[in-house]
N, C-alpha and C positions, 0 to 999 in steps of 0.2 A: 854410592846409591843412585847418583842421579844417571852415571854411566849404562847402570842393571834397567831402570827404567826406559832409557833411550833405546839398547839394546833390545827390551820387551817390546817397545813401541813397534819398534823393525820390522819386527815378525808380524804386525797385526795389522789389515786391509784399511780402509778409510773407513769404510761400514762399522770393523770391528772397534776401534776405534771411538765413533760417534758412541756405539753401544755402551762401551765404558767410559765415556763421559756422563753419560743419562745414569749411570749406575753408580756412582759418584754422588751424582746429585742423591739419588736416593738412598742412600748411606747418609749424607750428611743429616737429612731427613727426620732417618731413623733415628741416630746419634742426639737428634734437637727433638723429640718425640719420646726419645728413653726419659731422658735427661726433665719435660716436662714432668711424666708420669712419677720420677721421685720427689721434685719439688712440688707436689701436689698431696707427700703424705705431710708436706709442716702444719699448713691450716686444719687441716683432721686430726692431727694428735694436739696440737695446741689447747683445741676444744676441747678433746677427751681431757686433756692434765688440767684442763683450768677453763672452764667455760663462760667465767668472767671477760674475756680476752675478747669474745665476739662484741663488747661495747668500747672495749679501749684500742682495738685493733681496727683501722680506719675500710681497709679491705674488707676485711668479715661484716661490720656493722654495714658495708654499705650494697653489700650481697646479702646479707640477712633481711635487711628495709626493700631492698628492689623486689626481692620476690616475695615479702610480705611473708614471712614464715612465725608463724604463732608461737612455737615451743621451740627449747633446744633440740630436742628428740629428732623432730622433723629436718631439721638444719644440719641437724651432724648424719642423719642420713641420708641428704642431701650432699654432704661433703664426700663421704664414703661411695655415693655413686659414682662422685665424680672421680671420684679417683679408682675405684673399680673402671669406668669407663676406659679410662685414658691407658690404664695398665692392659683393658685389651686390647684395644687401639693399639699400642706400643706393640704389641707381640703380635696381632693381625699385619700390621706394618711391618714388623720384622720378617714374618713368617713370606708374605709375598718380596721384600726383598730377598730372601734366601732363594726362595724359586727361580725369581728372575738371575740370579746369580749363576745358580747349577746349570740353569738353562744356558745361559752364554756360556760359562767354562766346556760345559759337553760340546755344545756345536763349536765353542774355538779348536777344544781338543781335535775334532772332525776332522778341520779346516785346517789345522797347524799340520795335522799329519798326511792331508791329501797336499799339501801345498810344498811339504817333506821331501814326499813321495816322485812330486813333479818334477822338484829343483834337480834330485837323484835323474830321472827316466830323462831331464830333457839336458844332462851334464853328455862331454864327448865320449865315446868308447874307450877312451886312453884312460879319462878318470877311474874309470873302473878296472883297470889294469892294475892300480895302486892301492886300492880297497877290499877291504873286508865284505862282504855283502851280509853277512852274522852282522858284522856291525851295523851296517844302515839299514838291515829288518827291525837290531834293537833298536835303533835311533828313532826306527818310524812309528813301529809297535808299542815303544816303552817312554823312550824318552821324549814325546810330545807331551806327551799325558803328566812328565813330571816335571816340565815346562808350565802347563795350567797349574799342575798341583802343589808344586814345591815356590811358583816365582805369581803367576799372577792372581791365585785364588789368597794366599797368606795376605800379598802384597794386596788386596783391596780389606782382607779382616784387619791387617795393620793399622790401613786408615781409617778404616769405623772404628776401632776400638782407640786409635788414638784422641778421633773427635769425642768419641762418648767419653773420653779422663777425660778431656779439656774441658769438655761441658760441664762433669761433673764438680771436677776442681773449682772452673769461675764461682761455680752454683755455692759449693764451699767456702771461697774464699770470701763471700757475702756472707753467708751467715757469722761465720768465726776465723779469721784469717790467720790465726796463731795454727790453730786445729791443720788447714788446708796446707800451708807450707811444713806442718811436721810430714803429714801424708809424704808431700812432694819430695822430700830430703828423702826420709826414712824407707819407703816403698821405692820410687823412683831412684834411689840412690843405690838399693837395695839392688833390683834389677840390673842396672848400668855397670856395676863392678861384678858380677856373674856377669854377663856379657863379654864383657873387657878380656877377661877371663878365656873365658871359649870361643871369642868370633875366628881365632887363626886356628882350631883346631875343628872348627866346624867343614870352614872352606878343604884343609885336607882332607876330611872323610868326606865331601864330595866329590875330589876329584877319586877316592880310594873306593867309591860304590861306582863310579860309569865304568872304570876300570875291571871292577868284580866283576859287574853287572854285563858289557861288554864279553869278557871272559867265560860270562854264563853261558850265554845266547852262543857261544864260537863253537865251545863243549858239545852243547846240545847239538847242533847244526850239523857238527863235524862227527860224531854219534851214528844219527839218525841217516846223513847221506849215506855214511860210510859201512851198512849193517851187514853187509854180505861178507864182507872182508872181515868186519869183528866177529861174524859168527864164526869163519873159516878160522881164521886164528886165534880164537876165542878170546877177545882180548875186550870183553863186555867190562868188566869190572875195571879196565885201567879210563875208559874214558868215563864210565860210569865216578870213579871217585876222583876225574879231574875235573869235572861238573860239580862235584858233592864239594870241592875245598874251594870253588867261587864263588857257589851259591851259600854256602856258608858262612861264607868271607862277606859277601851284601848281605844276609841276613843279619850279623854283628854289625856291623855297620848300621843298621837302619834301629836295630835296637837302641846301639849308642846315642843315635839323636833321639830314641824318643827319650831315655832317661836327661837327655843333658834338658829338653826342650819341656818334661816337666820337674824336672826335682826342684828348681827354685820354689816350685806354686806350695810345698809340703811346709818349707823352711817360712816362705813368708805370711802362712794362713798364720802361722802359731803367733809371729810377730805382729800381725793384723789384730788375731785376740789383745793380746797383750797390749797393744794399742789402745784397742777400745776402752780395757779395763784404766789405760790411766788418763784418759777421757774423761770416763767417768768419774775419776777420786780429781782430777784436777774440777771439771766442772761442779761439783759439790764441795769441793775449795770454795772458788770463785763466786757461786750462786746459792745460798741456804735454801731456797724455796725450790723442793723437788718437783713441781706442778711447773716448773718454766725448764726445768734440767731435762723431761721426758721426752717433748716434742724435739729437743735436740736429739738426741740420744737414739732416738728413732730414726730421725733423718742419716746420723753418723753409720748408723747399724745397716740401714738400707742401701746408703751410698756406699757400704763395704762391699756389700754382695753383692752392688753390680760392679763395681771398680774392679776387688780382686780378680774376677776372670778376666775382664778387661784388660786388664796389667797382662798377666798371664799368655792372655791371646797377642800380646803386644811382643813379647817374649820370645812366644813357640812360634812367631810368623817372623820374626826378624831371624829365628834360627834356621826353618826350614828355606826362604831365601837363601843365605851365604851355603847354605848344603848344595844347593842345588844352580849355585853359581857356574861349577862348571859344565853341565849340562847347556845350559844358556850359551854357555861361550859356542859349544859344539854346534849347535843348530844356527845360531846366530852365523859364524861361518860358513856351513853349508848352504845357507839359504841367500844370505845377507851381502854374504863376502865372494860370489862368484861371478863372473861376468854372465850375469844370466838378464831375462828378463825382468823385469820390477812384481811382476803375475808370473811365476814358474809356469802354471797351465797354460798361457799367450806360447812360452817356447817349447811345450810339447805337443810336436808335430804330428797333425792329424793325416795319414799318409795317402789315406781313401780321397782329399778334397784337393792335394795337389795334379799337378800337369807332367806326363813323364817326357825328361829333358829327349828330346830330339836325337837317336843314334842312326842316319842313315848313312854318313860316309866311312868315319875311323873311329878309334879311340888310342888315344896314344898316350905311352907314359913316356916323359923327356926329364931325362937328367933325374931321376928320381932316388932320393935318399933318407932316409928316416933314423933316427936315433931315440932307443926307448929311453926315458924317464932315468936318470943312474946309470944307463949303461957309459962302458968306454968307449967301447967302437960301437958302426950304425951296423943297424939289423939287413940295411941295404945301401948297395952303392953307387951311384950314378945310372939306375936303370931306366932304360930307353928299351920302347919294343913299340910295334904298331900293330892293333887288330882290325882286321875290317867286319864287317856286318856278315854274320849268318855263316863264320867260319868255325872254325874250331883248333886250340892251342891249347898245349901241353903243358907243365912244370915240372920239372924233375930233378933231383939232389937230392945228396944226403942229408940229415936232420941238421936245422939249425942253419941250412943255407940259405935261406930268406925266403923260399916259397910262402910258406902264408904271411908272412908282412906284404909283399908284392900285394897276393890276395887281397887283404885286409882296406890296403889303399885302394884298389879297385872298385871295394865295397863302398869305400867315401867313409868307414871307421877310423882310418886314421890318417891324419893330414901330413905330408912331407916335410921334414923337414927345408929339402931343398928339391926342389923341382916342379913340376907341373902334371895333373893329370891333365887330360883334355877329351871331350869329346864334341866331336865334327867344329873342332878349332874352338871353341868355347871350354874356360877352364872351369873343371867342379870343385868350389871350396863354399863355406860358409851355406848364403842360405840356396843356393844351387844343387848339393849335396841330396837332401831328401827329392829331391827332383830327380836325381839320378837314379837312387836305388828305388825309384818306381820301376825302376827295369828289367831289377836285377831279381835274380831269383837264386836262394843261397843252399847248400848244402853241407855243413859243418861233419868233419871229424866224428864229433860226439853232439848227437840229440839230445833236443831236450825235449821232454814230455811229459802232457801237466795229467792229473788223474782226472782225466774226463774221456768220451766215448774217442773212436778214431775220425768220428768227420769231425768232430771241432779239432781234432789235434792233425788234421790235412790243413783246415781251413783255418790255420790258429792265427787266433785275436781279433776274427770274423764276428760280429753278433750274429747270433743264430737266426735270426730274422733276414739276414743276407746272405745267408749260405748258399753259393750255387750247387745244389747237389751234383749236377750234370758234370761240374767243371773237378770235382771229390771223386770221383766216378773213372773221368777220363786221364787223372793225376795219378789214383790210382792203379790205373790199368798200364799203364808208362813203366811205374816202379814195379811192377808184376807181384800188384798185391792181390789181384782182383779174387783169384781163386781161393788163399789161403782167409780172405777177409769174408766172401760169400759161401764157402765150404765146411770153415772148421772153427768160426767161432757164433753163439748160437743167434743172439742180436744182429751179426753181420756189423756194417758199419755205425751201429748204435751202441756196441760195445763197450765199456769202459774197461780199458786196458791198464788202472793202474797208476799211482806214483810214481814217475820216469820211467813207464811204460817196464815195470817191475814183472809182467805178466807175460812179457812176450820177447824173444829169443832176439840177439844182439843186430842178425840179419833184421827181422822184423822192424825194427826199430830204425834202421838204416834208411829200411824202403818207406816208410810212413814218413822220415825227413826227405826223402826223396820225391815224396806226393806232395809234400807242402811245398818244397821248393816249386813245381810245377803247376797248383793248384789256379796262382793268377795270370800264368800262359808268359810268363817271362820275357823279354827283349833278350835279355843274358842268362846264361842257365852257368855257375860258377860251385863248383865241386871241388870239396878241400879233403882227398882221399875219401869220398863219398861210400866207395866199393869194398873199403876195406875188409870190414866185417860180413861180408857176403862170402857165401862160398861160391866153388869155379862154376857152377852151373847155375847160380839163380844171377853170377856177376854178369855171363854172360847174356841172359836173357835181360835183365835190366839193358846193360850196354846195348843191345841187338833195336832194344827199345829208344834207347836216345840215339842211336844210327839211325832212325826214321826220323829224326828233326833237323839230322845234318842238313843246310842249307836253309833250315828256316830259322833258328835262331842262331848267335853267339854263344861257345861253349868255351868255359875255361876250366881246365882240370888241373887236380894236382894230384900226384901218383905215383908211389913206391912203386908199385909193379906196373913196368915197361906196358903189359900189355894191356893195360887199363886206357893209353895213350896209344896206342901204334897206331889207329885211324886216325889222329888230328893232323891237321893240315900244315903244321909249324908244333915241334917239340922246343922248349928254351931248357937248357941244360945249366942250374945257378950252382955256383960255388961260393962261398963264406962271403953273402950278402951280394954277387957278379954275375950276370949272364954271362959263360964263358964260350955257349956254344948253340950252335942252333941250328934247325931243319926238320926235314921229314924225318921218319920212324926210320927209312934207310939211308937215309944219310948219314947221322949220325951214328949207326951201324957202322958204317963203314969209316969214318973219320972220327970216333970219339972214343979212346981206350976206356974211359968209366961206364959208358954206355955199352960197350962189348962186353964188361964183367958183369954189367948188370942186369943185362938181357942170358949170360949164361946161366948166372946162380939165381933168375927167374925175380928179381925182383927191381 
């Protein structure tokens, strides 16, 4: 317990923190304000059973003379306010501790999942080479929220409901301490072996729900990317019921806990009656005069029905905990356990407020080699190459020869195993890196595009308030979208094109990562088969377009077809992770047999 506690604490700011200290307090509060509100019904039933009691009762007669009360009448309802009072008072008080409660769990939920979120965006590109991203949407979407609801929200009703037994108990064991210790055994003991019972079978259906749960979120994801291809192959129903046997699987699961988390409360109401009743045949044992038996019996009857739930909630908060144990563990790791910042948001780097690193001599990769995560061999091997400022160079090989890992490191995505990048003699690693790819300007393979118009999706992750239009404009006129964006669709560039741009033709898609790449005027313009999905005549007019920058910025291509590359200045030809070869477009013509076949069969 004290581990799950430590581990909670982790997660929570210094703010949050304070918060649930003060929250603390006010639980105890409540718990000493319940607890008043019952021991204020003994002196009011004492009187009702026996109104003699107000002269031999040293309390009563000396509240009854203070405030000068004439009749019994007036006195007992006098007592009855007060204890009307105090019972609203208890539930006013309660009722704004609840508030105050929702209140922090919702904004921690916020906070725990922006803070989630950070630990995720400000981890290396490599991390994500090894995850699920289904998973750490459900991690950030779901499982924050049952971090509050399954560990910290239980875990504060735990302890108000344990202070209110303990109050209640002391309050007990004053009036009749034989009564108070059956309670203790009987109820408490009651509980404790149902527990004993389920605590190791609770912890496995937590870790048996992130696992469904997880499996939900992968179904759905992998679904909903995937719909064009399930529509073509019809294959709607097989992801559709491998969704339906997870989400099925988590919904038995959560049923399970709620039956384990209430069934004790059914078994021990009956035992609670049953209690009462030999309460009663024992105190009419022990006491002949029923006029002294009622004011107890009253008191035992009220302290039931606030204990029983009490118990109860003691119960169903120590079950939903151990459920939701492994949850705890998962975030607690991502957040807790990586070499990040102590504030995830401190290391997600704001890119707009940096300085871009200085490229006016070279940039050199020396001795460069990298080894992904599990693999055997590196993805690259000792590569050395030197680019200068405002040239333009090739990549070329067949799949799997290390062109985009080479890439990749360029980008400052992934760190070398062994070697160096460098530029103008200063190496970029660590906090250097975002300095660099202020430079760079990227063009991936496969776009991504979010469903909003095409200037935010040039200018993406721009607030709209700093949009240079002119620079959307001139991006797009580069990628030769100008016509197709001003001609044929009816917003022009105000268009929303779409969930990954679902709307518009594979070229289309190409040229709009093409305008973002170019939108913030790049130092390095870095192309990973940019042109692919372009046909020969719109390839050409893109190309003819980045031929008018030759000489003003750095271009690095990579490129199945030769003739995507025959203007660069320096072609590197990689073999299984090797530059094996290099030159101009006819050089390597003439001295490179792979380069001969590949330039015949045009690719």
């Amino acid at each position: 317990m004290l581990l799950t506690i430590r581990k909670m604490f982790d997660l929570l700011s210094r703010r949050e923190k304070i918060q649930l200290y003060v929250q603390f307090v006010a639980l105890v509060s409540m718990a000493f304000v319940e607890m008043a509100g019952i021991a204020s019904i003994l002196p009011f039933m004492a009187v009702v059973a026996n109104p003699g009691v107000i002269r031999t009762n040293r309390w009563l007669k000396h509240a009854y003379d203070f405030f000068q009360f004439s009749s019994l009448q007036s006195f007992l309802f006098f007592l009855g306010v007060v204890v009307l009072g105090l019972m609203v008072f208890s539930n006013l008080f309660k009722a704004l501790t609840t508030w105050l409660t929702l209140r922090y769990d919702n904004r921690l939920n916020y906070n725990l999942a922006r803070r989630l979120l950070a630990a995720y965006l400000s981890r290396p590109y490599e991390f994500f080479l090894n995850r699920n991203t289904a998973e750490m949407g459900k991690n950030v979407l779901s499982e924050a929220r049952t971090v509050i609801a399954g560990i910290l929200s239980p875990g504060m009703q735990l302890l108000s409901s344990s202070l209110l037994c303990i109050f209640i108990m002391a309050f007990l064991m004053v009036v009749d301490p034989f009564v108070a210790v059956a309670i203790i055994v009987v109820l408490g003991g009651s509980y404790g072996a149902i527990y004993l019972v389920v605590r190791r079978r609770l912890v496995r259906i937590g870790r048996e729900q992130v696992e469904a749960n997880t499996m939900k979120f992968k179904a759905a994801s992998e679904a909903l990317s995937g719909i064009k291809d399930l529509k073509i192959l019809g294959r709607e129903r097989v992801f559709l019921d491998r969704f339906a046997v997870h989400a099925l699987r988590h919904a038995r699961q959560n049923a399970t806990v709620g039956v384990i988390s209430q069934l004790p409360r059914y078994a021990l109401e009956t035992i609670a009656f049953g209690g009462i009743l030999l309460i009663v045949i024992y105190s009419l044992e022990s006491e002949k005069d029923v006029g002294k038996i009622v004011p107890l019996l009253s008191i035992y009857a009220f302290a039931g029905y606030r204990l029983m739930p009490a118990l109860q909630q003691i119960f169903a908060s120590i079950s939903a905990v151990r459920v939701s144990l492994p949850t705890l563990e998962i975030l607690h790791q991502d957040m807790c356990e990586s070499p990040l910042s102590a504030d995830p948001d401190v290391a997600v780097v704001d890119a707009q407020s940096l300085k871009p690193l200085p490229f006016t001599q070279k940039l050199v990769l020396k001795g460069i080699s990298f080894r992904y995560a599990g693999a055997q061999e590196p993805a690259v091997k000792g590569i050395s190459l030197t680019i200068s400022p405002n040239t333009s160079i090739g990549l070329v090989g067949a799949t799997g020869s290390g062109k985009t890992t080479t890439v990749d490191i360029i980008l400052g995505l992934l760190s070398p195993t062994h070697g160096q990048l460098l530029v103008d003699g200063s190496e970029v690693s660590g906090d250097t890196v975002a300095n660099w790819q202020r430079n760079l300007g990227y063009v991936p393979q496969h776009i991504y595009l979010c469903d909003d118009t095409i200037t935010r999706n040039i200018a993406f992750g721009v607030p709209e308030e700093d949009i240079d239009m002119e620079a959307v404009i001139r991006a797009a006129r580069i990628a030769n979208l100008n016509d197709f964006i001003e001609q044929e669709l009816p917003n022009g560039f105000e268009t929303v094109i779409g969930e990954r741009g679902v709307r518009l033709s594979g070229g289309q898609r190409q040229r709009i990562g093409i305008a973002r790449a170019l939108y913030r005027d790049p130092v390095v313009l870095i192309m990973d088969e940019a042109t692919s999905a372009l046909d020969g005549i719109t390839e050409e007019a893109v190309m003819d377009a980045l031929r008018t920058l030759s000489g003003e910025k750095t271009i690095i291509m990579i490129a199945h077809r030769l003739t995507t590359v025959k203007d660069c200045d320096i072609i590197y030809h990689m073999e299984h992770g090797h530059i094996v070869n290099q030159g101009s477009y006819d050089e390597l013509l003439g001295s490179s047999a792979w380069f001969q076949a590949a330039a015949r069969t045009g690719t």
